[in-house]
N, C-alpha and C positions, 0 to 999 in steps of 0.2 A: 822660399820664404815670402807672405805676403810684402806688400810695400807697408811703410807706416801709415796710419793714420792723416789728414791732411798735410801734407807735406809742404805745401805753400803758405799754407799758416805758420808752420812751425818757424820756416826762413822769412819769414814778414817781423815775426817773432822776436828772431834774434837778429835780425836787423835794427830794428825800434831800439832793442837794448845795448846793441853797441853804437848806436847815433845818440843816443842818450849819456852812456856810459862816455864818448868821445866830448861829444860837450861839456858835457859836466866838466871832465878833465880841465878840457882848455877854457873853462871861464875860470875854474880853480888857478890857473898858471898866469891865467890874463889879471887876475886879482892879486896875486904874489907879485911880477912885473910890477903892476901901479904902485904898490905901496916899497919898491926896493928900489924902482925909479930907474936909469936909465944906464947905473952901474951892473947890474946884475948879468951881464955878459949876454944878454939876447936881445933880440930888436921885438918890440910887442908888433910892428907891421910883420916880422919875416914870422915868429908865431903866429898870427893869423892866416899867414899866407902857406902855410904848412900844414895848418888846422884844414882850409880850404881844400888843398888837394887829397889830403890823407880823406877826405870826406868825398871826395870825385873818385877819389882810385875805386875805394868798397862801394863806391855807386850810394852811399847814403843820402845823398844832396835832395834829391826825392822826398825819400824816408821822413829826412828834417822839415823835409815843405808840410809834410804829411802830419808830422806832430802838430806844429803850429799849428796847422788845420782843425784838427782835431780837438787842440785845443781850444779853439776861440768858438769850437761847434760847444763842447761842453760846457765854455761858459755863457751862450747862450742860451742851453739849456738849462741853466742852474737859476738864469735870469727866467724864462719863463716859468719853471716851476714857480720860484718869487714872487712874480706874477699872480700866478693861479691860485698859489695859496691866499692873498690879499682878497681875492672875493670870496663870498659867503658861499654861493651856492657851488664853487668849484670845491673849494678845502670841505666841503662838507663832501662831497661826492671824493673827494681823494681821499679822504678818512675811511669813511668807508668802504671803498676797494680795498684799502689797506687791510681792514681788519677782516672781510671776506676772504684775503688771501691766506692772513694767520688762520683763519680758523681751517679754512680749507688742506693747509701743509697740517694743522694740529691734530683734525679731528676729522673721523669716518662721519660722512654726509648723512647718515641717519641719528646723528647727536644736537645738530646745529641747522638755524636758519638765518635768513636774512631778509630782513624788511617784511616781516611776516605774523599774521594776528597773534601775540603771544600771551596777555592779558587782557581778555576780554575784546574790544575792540583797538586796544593801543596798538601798535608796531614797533618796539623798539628796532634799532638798528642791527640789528641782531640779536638771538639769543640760542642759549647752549640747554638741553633737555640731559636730565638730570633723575636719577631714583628719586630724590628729595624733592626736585619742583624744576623749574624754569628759572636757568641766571640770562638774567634780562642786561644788555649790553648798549650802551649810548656812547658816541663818536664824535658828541660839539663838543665844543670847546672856546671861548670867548677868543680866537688870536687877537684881533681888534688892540682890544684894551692891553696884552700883553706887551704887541708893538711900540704902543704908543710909551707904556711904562718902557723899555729897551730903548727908545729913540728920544727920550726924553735929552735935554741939555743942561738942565742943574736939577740939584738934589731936590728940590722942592717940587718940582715940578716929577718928579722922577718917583720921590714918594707920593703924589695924588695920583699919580699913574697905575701907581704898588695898591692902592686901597681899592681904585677901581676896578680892577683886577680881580682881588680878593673879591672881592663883595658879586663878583661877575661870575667868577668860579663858583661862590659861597649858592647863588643864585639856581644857578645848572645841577651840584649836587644835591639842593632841595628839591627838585622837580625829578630827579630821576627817583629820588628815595619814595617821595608822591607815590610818583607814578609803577615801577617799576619794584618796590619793595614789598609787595602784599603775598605773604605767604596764605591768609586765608582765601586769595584768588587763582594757587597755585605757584606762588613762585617762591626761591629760595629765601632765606632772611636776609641776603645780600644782592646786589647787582653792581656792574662793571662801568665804572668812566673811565671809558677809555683817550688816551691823549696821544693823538698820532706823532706829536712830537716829542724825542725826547728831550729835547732844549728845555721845551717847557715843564713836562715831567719834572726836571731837576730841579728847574727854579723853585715847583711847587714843593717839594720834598724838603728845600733847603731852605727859601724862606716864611712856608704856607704849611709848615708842618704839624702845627696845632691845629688846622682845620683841617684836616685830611686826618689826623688823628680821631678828631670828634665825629666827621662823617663816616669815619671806620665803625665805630662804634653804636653808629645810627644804621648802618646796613651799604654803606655804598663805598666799595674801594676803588683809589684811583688808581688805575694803568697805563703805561706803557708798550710798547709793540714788544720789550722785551720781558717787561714782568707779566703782560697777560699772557706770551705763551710759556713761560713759567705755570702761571694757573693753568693754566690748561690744561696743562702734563698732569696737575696736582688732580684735577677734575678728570680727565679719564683714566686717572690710576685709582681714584675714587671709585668709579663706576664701575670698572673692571675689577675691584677689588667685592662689590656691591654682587654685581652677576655670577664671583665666583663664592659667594656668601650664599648667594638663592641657589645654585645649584649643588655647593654643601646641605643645605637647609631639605634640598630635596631628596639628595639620596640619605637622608639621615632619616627624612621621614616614611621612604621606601623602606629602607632596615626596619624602623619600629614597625610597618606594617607586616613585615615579614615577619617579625619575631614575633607579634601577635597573634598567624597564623599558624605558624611552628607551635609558638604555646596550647591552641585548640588544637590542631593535631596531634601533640603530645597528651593532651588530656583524652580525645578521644581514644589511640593506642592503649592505651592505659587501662581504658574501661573494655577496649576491645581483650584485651590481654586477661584481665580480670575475667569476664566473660570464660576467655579460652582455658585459664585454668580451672574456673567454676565446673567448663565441660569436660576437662580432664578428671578431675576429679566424679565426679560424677559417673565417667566412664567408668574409673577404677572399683565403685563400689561397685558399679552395675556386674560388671565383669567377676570382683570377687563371688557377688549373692549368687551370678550361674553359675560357679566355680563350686559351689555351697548346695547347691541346690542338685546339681550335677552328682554330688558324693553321695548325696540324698537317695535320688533313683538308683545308683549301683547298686547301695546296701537295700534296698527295698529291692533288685532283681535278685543281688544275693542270697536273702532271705527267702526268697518265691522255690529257686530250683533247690535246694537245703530241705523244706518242706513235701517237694515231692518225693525224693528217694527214689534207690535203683528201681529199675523193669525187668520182671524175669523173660528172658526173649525166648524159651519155651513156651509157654504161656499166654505173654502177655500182661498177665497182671501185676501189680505191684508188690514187688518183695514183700514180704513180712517177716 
């Protein structure tokens, strides 16, 4: 029997999970302790000091360095990302890998592009090719002013934060509608604002929902990394729905060609047939008239030797 799959992972594994599982325990028992105080029948040093070895016996001690480790990597990570996203031209570039990713997991590479002529000379940040036209896809997003509304410290200040905002989004969605809504330049009567985050998605949803309503309405929906590959699905089940229409469409108009030839062969059989029996018929009279004509000449040989009468073979001559 082969051996499992990485096996060193799997005991890294379940290592991590019972140094975790172990701690948990004992800060749960070191928290029970403080709040029962010093009646509780156990010493919180000789629990610690138990905690300690039970963690050297299974060799965890390690493992635990290794969490922490890992932890304070993540949230260094989580601070750089933070970072990143704060300048313009980073969060615009992580947006857009973002949605190059969705479209890539969504969609076969000959539906979709990115950063690419899609209307005339524009580029949006992507767009998805469609039987009906081109959904043209844009990836800004004002974080800015969102922030600044989020980190606000009193309401006042919090709702000027909230307008700017609006008015900043309100801003974005007129320029993609501009630019990106023209069906008589090929594209669909909608296009995509897309919102890499869904933080702000919600906010917009919950508190921006009349204007996201009214840009609905105008041609430009806003999305999420989760509701565009929703669309997405809805858009290649479209399409495929589309191509399985044209090739209905086609064998339907192969039958009607067929049946139109079927029907000329049928008409010309017909005339051939008509034909065939005209020459049947025709045979038949032919055939009777020598059949007619035939009884004709007997009785006309009949009548010949009748006419002659016996030969006296004395003779020669004819009886009389």
């Amino acid at each position: 029997m082969p051996d499992s799959p990485h096996p060193h992972g799997m005991a890294t594994v379940d290592l991590v999970l019972a140094a975790a599982v172990l701690l948990l325990g004992g800060a749960v028992l070191l928290l029970l302790l403080r709040d029962r105080g010093d009646d509780g029948g156990v010493d919180e040093a000789t629990l610690r000091a138990s905690m300690g070895e039970a963690i050297s016996e299974l060799g965890l001690d390690g493992t635990a360095s290794q969490i922490e480790l890992h932890a304070r990597e993540m949230k260094g990570f989580h601070a750089d990302v933070e970072k990143m996203l704060r300048t313009p031209q980073a969060r615009g570039g992580f947006g857009e890998v973002q949605l190059e990713t969705i479209l890539a997991d969504g969609l076969p590479e000959d539906m979709y592009g990115v950063r690419e002529a899609a209307v005339g000379n524009l580029r949006p940040d992507a767009h998805v090719r469609t039987p009906e036209g081109v959904v043209c896809i844009d990836s800004k997003f004002p974080l800015e002013a969102f922030e600044r509304y989020v980190d606000a410290e009193d309401d006042d200040e919090r709702a000027r934060h909230a307008r700017t905002f609006a008015n900043a989004v309100e801003d974005q969605l007129e320029k993609i509608r501009a630019d990106y809504v023209r069906p008589e330049a090929g594209t669909t009567d909608f296009a995509f604002a897309f919102i890499p985050s869904e933080r702000v998605y919600y906010h917009l949803v919950t508190e921006e929902y009349d204007l996201l309503r009214e840009y609905a309405g105008r041609g430009v929906q806003v999305v999420s990394p989760l509701t565009l590959t929703q669309k997405l699905d809805l858009v290649r089940a479209g399409v495929h729905a589309k191509r399985l229409s044209e090739q209905a469409e086609a064998v339907q108009g192969r039958l009607q060609r067929l049946g139109r030839r079927f029907g000329e062969f049928q008409d010309d059989w017909s005339t051939f047939m008509t034909h065939v029996g005209n020459a049947k018929k025709k045979a038949d009279d032919a055939d009777a008239k020598f059949g007619r004509l035939r009884e004709e000449f007997e009785g006309i040989e009949g009548l010949s030797e009748a006419s002659e009468g016996p030969v006296d073979d004395r003779t020669g001559d004819e009886a009389q």
